[in-house]
N, C-alpha and C positions, 0 to 999 in steps of 0.2 A: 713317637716320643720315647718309647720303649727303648729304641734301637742306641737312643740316646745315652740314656743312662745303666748304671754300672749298680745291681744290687752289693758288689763287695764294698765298693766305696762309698755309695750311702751308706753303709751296717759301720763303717769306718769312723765317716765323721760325724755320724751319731755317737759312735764310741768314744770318740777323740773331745767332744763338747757335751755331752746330754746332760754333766754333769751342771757347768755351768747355765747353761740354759735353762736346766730347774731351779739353780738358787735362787738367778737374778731373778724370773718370771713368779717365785714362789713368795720373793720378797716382795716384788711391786703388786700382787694382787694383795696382799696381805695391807700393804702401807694403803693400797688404793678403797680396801675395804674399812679399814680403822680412818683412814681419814674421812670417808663419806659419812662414817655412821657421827662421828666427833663433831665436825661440822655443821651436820644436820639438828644432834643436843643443843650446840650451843646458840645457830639460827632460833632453835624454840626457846630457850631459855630468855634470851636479848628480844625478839621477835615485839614484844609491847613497846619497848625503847626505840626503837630501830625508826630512824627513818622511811616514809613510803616508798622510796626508792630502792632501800638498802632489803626491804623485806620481799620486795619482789625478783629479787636475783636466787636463779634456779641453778640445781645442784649441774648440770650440767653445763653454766658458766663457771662454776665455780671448779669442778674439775679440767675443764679446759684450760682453766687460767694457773691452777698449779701441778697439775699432773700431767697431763698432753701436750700441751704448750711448749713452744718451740725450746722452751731454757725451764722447763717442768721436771721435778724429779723421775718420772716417767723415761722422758726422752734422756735423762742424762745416762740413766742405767743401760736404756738399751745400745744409749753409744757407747758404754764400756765394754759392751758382748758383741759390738758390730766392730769393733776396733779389734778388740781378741782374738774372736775367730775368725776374721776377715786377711788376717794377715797369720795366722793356722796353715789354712786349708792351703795355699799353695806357695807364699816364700817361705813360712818356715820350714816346712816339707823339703822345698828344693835348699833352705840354705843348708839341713843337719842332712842331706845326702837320702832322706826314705823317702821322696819323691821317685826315684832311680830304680827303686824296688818296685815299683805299683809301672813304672814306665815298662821294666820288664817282662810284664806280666803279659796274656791276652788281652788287657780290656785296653782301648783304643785313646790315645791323648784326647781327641775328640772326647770320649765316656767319663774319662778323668775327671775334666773343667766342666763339662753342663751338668754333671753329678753334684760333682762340690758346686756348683750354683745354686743347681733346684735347693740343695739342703741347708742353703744360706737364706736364699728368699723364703724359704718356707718357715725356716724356723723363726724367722723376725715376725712372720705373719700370724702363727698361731700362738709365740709372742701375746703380741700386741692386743690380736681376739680375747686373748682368755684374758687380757688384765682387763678390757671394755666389759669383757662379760661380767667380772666378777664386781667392777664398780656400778654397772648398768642393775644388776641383782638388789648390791646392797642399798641403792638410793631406792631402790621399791620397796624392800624389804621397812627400811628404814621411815616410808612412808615420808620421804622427798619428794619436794615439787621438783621436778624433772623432763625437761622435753626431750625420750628417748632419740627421736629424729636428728636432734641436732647434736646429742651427744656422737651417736655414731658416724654423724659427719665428719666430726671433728676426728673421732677414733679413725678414719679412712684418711683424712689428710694429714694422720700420725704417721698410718700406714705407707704409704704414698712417701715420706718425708725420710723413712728410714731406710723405704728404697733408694732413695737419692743418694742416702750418707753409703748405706751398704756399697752402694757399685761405687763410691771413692775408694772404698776400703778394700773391695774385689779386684780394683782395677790396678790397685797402687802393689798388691801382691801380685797378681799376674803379672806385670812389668817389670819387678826386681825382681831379684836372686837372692836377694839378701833381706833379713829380717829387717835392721837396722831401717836402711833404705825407704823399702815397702811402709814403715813407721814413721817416717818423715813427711809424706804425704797422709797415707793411710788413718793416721793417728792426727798429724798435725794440722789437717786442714778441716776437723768436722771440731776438734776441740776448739779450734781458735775460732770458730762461725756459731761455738756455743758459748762461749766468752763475750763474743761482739752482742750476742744476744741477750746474754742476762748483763750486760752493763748498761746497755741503753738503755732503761726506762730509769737506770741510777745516775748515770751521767748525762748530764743534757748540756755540752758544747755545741754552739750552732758550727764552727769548723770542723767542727766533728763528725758532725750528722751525717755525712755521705759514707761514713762508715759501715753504716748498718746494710746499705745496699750490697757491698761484697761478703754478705754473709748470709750461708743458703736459708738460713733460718726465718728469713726477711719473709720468704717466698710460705711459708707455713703460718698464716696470720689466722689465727683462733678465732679473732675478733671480725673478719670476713666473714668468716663462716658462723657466727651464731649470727651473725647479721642479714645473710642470707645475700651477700652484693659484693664480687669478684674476686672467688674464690674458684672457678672452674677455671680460670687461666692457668692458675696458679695450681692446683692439681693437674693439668696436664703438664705444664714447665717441670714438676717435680718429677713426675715418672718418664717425660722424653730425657733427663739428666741420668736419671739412672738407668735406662735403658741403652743409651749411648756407651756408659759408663763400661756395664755389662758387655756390652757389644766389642768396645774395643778390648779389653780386657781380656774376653775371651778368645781374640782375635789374634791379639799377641801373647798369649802361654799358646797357641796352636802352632804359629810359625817361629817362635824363639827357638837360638840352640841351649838348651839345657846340659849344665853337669851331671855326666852319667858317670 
C-alpha cells in the first residue's frame, strides 16, 4: 500500500483543504452537540404533556432524523466539502496547469490519484467519526435516552452514503480537465439527489413519487436502520456505487492524455 502513496502529496492536500475540513467538521460537532443537549431540555421540560408515544422517541432517532439523515444538516455540510475538494484534488489542478508540476516530479501518476483518494476517503471518514463521537458523548453526558448501537448504525450508513457521493465527485474530476465541467456532474448530481430528498416528505404528488427512486439518497433510509429490516442491501449498494465510482475514476486520470 506504501508503494502506493506519495508522502509529498498527502502533506499537499492536507495543505491545500485542512483548512476547510476543520471549519465544516468543527461546525457540525458543535451544531451536533448544542442540538443534542437543546433537545434533550426541552424533551424534559414537555416530557408530562407528551404523548406516550412522543416520550418514548430516543435521542438517536431524533438525530438521525435531523442530523444524519439523508437531507439532515449533517449530510448537507459534508456535501459542500465532498463537492469542494472533490473537484480540488485533480480537475482543478489539471485545469490551472500545477497538476503538470507534481506530473513532472518522481512520484508516479499511479502515486498522484490513490494519494489524492486515500486523503478524500479518509478525511470524510474521520469527518463523520468525530461529529458521531461528539453527539454520541453529549447525549450521555446530557443523560439521554439513547441506543448507542443504532445510533452508530446509522453514523456507518452516513459513512457508507458519503462514500457513494465522494466517488461522483472523484470520478467527475478525474474525467474532466476542466473545473466547470467536472462541476456539472461533480456538484450537480449529489445536489439535485439532495433536493429530491428534502422535498419529498413536503411534496406528496402520486406522479411524482417515482421520483425519489433516481435519487441516491433513497438508498440511505435512517428509518430501516433504526428499524432493524433492509438496511444491509442497501449499505452494500452504497459502497459497490462508490467503489465502482473510485474504480473508474481512477482508471481514467491513469490512461488520459493530460495538458502538460
Amino acid at each position: 500500500m506504501s508503494s502506493l502513496l506519495s508522502k509529498s502529496v498527502l502533506k499537499q492536500s492536507v495543505k491545500n483543504n485542512w483548512k476547510l475540513w476543520a471549519v465544516l467538521t468543527g461546525v457540525m460537532c458543535f451544531f451536533i452537540v448544542v442540538i443534542t443537549i437543546a433537545m434533550n431540555s426541552t424533551i424534559g421540560r414537555m416530557e408530562g404533556g407528551m404523548p406516550g408515544g412522543m416520550r418514548d422517541i430516543s435521542m438517536d432517532t431524533m438525530l438521525a432524523q435531523i442530523f444524519f439523515g439523508a437531507s439532515g444538516m449533517g449530510v448537507m455540510l459534508m456535501l459542500i466539502y465532498s463537492i469542494a475538494v472533490g473537484n480540488k484534488l485533480v480537475a482543478s489542478e489539471v485545469d490551472r496547469g500545477t497538476m503538470s508540476f507534481t506530473l513532472n516530479t518522481p512520484t508516479t501518476r499511479k502515486q498522484i490519484i490513490f494519494s489524492k483518494a486515500f486523503f478524500y476517503i479518509l478525511s470524510i471518514v474521520l469527518m463523520i467519526v468525530l461529529i458521531g463521537i461528539s453527539g454520541t458523548i453529549a447525549s450521555i453526558a446530557a443523560g439521554a435516552t439513547i441506543n448507542v448501537g443504532n445510533l452508530w448504525l446509522v453514523i456507518l450508513g452516513c459513512l457508507l452514503f458519503g462514500f457513494a457521493i465522494s466517488g461522483i465527485c472523484f470520478f467527475a474530476s478525474c474525467w474532466f480537465n476542466k473545473s466547470g465541467q467536472s462541476l456539472m456532474i461533480g456538484a450537480g448530481l449529489p445536489v439535485a439527489f439532495f433536493l429530491l430528498s428534502s422535498l419529498s416528505p413536503i411534496v406528496k404528488i402520486s406522479d411524482t413519487e417515482f421520483l425519489k427512486y433516481f435519487s441516491l439518497n433513497t438508498l440511505f433510509d435512517t428509518s430501516a436502520i433504526l428499524s432493524g429490516g433492509g438496511f444491509i442491501v442497501q449499505f452494500i449498494v452504497l459502497f459497490a456505487i462508490g467503489f465502482v465510482l473510485y474504480f473508474v475514476g481512477i482508471n481514467k486520470f491513469l490512461k488520459k492524455d493530460l495538458p502538460l
